[in-house]
C-alpha atoms as one frame of an Amber mdcrd trajectory, in Angstrom:
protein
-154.059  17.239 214.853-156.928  18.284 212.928-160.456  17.841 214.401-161.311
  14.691 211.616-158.315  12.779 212.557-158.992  13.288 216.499-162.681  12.237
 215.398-161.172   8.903 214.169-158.779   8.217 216.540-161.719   8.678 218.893
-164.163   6.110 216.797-160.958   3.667 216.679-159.960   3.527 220.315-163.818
   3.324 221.188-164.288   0.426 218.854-161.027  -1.803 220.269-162.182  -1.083
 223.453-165.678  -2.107 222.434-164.374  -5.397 220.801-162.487  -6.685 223.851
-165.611  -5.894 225.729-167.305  -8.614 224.016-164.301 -11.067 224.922-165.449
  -9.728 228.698-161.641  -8.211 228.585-161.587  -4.559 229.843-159.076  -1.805
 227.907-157.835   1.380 228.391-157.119   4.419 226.138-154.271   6.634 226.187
-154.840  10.151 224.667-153.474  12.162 227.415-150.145  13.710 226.364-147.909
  12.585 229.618-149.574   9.150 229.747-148.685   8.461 225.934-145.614   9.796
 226.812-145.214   7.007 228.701-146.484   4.538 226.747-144.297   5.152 223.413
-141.204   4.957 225.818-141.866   1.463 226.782-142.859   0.757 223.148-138.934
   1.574 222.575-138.106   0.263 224.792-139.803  -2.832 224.138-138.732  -2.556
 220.225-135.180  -2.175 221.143-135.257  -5.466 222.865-136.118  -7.323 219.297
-132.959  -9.366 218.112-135.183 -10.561 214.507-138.236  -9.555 212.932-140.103
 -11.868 210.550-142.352 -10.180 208.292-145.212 -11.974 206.747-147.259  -9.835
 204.363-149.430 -12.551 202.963-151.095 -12.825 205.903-150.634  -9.552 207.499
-148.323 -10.393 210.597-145.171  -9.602 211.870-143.264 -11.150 214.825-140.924
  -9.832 216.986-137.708 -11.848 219.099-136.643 -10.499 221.347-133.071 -11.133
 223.099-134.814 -13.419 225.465-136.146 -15.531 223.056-139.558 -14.735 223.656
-141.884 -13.647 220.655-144.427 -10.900 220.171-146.730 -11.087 217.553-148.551
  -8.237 215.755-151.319  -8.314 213.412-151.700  -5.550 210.697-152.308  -4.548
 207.783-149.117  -2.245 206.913-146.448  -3.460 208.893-145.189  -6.275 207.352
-145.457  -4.562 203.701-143.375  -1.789 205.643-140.850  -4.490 206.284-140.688
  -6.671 203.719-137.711  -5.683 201.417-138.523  -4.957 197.928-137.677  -7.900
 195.359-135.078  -6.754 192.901-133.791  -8.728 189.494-130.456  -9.474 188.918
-129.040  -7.625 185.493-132.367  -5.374 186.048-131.685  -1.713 185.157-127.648
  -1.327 185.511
């Protein structure tokens, strides 16, 4: 990782944990390798558990069901563009 992205990743944790400061929330930041470790494992966990996705691009949200019937929701900017499949025209190019 090159010293600019570790700068932003820096500036982007600090600001999250800056914004849930003002809800009076407290945060914590993973950077430490065995500790993210960690983390991304039950993220797979966690992802593997998801029986449908619905991806909303329009306004920037994607949410998860899992097998239990509970949902997750996630807010960004990429994601549901990521997931959305791309629209296609019958008779188009063949």
């Amino acid at each position: 990782m090159t010293d600019q992205n570790a700068d932003r990743i820096d500036e982007a944790t600090a600001r999250v944990v800056d914004l849930e400061a003002e809800l009076e929330a407290s945060g914590t930041t993973t950077r430490e390798a065995e500790a993210l470790a960690r983390a991304r494992a039950v993220l797979h966990e966690w992802v593997d558990s998801v029986s449908a996705v619905v991806a909303t691009p329009g306004v920037g949200r994607v949410v998860l069901i899992h097998a239990n019937g509970t949902e997750s929701r996630i807010a960004s900017p990429e994601l549901p563009f990521l997931l959305a499949v791309p629209v296609t025209f019958a008779g188009e190019g063949g």
